[in-house]
N, C-alpha and C positions, 0 to 999 in steps of 0.2 A: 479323459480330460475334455471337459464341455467348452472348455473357453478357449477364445482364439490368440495364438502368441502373435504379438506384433513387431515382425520384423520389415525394416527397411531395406532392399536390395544395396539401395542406392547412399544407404546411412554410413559415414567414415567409425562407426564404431565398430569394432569386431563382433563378427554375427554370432560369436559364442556367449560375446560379454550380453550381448542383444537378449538372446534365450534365457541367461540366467535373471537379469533385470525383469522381463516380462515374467517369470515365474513367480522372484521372491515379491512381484508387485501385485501379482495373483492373489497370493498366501496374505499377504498384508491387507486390501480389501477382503478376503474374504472369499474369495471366486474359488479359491482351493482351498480343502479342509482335509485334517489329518487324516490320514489314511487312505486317501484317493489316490488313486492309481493314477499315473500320466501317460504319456506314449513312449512307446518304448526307442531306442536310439535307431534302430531303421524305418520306423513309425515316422517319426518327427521330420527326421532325413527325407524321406519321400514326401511328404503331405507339405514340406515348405521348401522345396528344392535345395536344401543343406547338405555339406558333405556328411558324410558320415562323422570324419574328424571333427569337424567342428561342433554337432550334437555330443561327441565324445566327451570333447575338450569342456563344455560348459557343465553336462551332468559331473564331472570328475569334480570342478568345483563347488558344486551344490551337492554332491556326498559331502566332501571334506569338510564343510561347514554345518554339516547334520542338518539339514533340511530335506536330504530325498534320501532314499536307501533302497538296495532293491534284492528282490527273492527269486533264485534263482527257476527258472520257468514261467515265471509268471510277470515279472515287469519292475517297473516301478513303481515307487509310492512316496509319498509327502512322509515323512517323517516327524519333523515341528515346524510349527504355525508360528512360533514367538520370534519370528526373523529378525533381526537387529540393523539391517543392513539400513544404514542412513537416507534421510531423503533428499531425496537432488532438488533444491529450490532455484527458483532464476526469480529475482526480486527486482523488475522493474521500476526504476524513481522518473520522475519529470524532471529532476533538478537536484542539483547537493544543497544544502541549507543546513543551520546549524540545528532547524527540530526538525530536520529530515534525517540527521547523524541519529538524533535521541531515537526517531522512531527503528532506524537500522541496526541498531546496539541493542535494544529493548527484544526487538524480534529474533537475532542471533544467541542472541544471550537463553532466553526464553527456548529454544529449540537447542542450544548443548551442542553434544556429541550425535544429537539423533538425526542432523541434516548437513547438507552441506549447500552453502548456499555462494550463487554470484550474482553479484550486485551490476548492475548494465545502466544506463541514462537514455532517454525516450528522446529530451529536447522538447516535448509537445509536435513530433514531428514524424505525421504515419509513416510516412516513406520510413525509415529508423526501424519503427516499431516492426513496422509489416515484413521488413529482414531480419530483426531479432528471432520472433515468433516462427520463421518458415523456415531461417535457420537452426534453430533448438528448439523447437516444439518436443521433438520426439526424446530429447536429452532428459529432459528433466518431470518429475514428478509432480510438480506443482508451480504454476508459476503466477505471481503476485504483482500487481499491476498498480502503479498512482494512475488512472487514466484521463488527467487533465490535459483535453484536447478541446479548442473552443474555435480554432477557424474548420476543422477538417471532424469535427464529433461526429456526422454520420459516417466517413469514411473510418474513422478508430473503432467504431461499432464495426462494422462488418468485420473488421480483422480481428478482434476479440473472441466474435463469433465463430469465429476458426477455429478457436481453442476449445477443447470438448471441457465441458460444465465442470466435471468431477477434479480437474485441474488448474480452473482458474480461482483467482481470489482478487476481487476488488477492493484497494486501501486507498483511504482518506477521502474519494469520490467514489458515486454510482453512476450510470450510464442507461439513462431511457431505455426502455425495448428489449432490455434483453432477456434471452432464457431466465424461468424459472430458479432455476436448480444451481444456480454459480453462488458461490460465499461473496461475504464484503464486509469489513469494518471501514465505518464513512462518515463524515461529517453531515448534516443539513446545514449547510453555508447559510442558505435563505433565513432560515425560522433559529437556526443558532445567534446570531447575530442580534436580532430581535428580543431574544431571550435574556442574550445578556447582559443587552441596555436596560432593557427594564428592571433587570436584577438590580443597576446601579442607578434607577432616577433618582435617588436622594440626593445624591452628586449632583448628575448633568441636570438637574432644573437650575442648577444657579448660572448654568452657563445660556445665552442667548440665539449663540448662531455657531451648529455644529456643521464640521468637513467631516468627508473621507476622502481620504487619499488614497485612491484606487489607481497604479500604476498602468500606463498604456504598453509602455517597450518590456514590460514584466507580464506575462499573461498570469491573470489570478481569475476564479470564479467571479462569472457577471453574479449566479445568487447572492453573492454579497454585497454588491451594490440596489436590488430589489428588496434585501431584506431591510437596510439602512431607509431607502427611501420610504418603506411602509411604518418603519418605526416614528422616521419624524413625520411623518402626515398622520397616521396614526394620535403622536402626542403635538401634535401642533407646533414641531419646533421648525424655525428657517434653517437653512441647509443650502448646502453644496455638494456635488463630486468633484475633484480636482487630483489630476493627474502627478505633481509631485509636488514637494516641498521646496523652493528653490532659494539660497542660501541669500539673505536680505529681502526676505519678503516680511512687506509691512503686518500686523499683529494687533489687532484691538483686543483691548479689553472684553470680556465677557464670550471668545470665542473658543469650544472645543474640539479637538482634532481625533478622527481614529485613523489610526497611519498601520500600513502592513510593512512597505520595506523599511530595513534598517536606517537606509543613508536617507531620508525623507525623517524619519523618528533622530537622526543625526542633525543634519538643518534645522531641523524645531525648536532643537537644543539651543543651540548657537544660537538660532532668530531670538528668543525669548533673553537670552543674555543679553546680546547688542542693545534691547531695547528695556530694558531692564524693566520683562516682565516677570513675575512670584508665577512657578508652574504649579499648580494646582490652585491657584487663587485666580490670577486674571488671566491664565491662561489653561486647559483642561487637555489635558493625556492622554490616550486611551493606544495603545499598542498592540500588535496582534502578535500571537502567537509566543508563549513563556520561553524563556532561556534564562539563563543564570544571569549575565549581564543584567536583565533589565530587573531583578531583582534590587540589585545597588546602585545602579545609574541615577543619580537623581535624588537620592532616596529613598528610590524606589518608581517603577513606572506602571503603573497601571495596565494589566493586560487581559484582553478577551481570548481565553485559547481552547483549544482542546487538548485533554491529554494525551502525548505524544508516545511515553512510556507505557501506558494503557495499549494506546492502538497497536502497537508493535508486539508486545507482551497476546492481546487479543487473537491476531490473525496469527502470531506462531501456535496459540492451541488448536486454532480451528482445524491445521494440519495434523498434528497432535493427537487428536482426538475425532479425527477424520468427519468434522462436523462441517453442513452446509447452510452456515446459519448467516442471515444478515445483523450483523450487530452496529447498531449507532455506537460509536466514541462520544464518552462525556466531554464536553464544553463548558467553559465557565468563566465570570466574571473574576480576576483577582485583583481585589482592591488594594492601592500602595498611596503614597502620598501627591501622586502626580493627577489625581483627579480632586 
């Protein structure tokens, strides 16, 4: 046996359960192949300070589930390689949101019976993070990170960096500087944004002076406020950032709005009634991220999003299929009658 078991002295998992995971996780990468011989139970016992009992206790289980088998005099041996045993995921989110459910249902769903996964909350707040990670690093097989950190991003880098490559996965953001060799299914905030206006200029040229409403007490990617401002310098339109929507705020004629929180795309609502403006005529929509609501709200609202069921669906194969690939999530313009 060439490869090294990784057992925790100090881990609350049982050191038997310890030996069988690091095995059948062997046979699963590939580190062990049929017919390889391993160490034998006084072998293992000495070489990692294990009782004998408890080497006992984990090969008895990995007989009974026909992965090892052994000849008498000579040892043991891997038997089958097609291990079934589920993968342990730890699915880090920034936050609950209604297309952070879609992306969490998608991913579940997508992975079956073949993982098990639990789902934990960051906050955007390393301290969180940096106790998740150093508490259950060694738990789990793979663990999948939103890593939207914007006051503390050098400090959420080094803690990331913690985690060895072959078991992180980056969803919905990437993270400057880091290794090589980590997965990611990710948005380009910056150049997504940019794309999808221009997808819709036939629209927004009727309109004269575009917002976004980029929330302060809501942390969201600054790239989307640098992609916004290059689009309209870029097409020559006037512009704002403004921090929310607030319920009686005055509305001229010829202005369009791209809003990310709901209760901001709610106030717009209302604003545009009180003052009885026509939305999609003298007043322009633009909403981030698709939900079924905003499908009929309106008559429909207008939304720039990426797909949410895509990205979840994405980063359960990349496990799956034990690939370490970086994949963009499609973005897209959906036009409804609000623009």
């Amino acid at each position: 046996m060439t490869f090294k078991l990784n057992i925790d002295q100090d881990k609350k998992t049982p050191k038997y359960i310890q030996v069988v995971d690091t095995i059948t996780e062997a046979i699963r990468l590939g580190k062990l192949k049929k017919g390889e011989r391993i160490l034998s139970i006084n072998e293992l016992s000495d070489e990692y300070f294990l009782s004998r009992d408890t080497v006992e206790k984990a090969y008895n289980i990995l007989r009974k589930q026909g992965i090892i088998s052994s000849v008498r005099g000579k040892g043991f041996y891997i038997r089958h390689v097609d291990v079934h045993v589920p993968y342990k995921v730890l699915l880090i989110f920034n936050k609950i949101s209604n297309y952070k459910k879609q992306i969490y249902q998608s991913f579940i769903n997508t992975l079956g019976h073949q993982a098990i996964v639990d789902l934990k909350i960051h906050h955007s707040n390393t301290q969180l993070l940096q106790s998740l990670i150093e508490n259950h690093l060694e738990e789990y097989n793979y663990i999948v990170i939103m890593p939207h950190f914007y006051d503390d991003a050098e400090v959420a880098r080094k803690i990331l960096n913690t985690i060895p490559s072959e078991k992180l996965i980056l969803l919905d953001k990437t993270i400057p500087h880091m290794p090589e060799h980590w997965a990611a299914v990710y948005q380009d905030f910056e150049n997504d944004i940019v794309e999808a206006l221009e997808n819709g200029m036939d629209l927004i040229k009727k309109y004269n002076q575009l917002y976004l409403v980029h929330p302060k007490l809501v942390p969201y990617p600054p790239e989307i406020v640098k992609g916004f401002r290059t689009f309209c310098m870029q097409y020559r339109f006037s512009y704002q950032v403004i921090p929310e929507i607030e319920v009686g705020r005055k509305l001229n004629k010829g202005e369009a709005y791209i809003v990310i929180e709901e209760t901001d795309l709610v106030n717009l609502i209302k604003n545009c009634r009180s003052e009885n403006m026509k939305i999609g005529k003298d007043i322009g929509i633009i909403s981030y991220n698709e939900t079924p609501l905003k499908e009929i709200l309106q008559e429909g609202i207008t939304v720039i999003s990426t797909d949410h069921i895509k990205m979840g669906e994405t980063a359960a194969k990349l496990i799956l299929e034990n690939k370490k690939e970086k994949v963009k999530n499609n973005f897209e313009l959906i036009r409804r009658k609000s623009l």
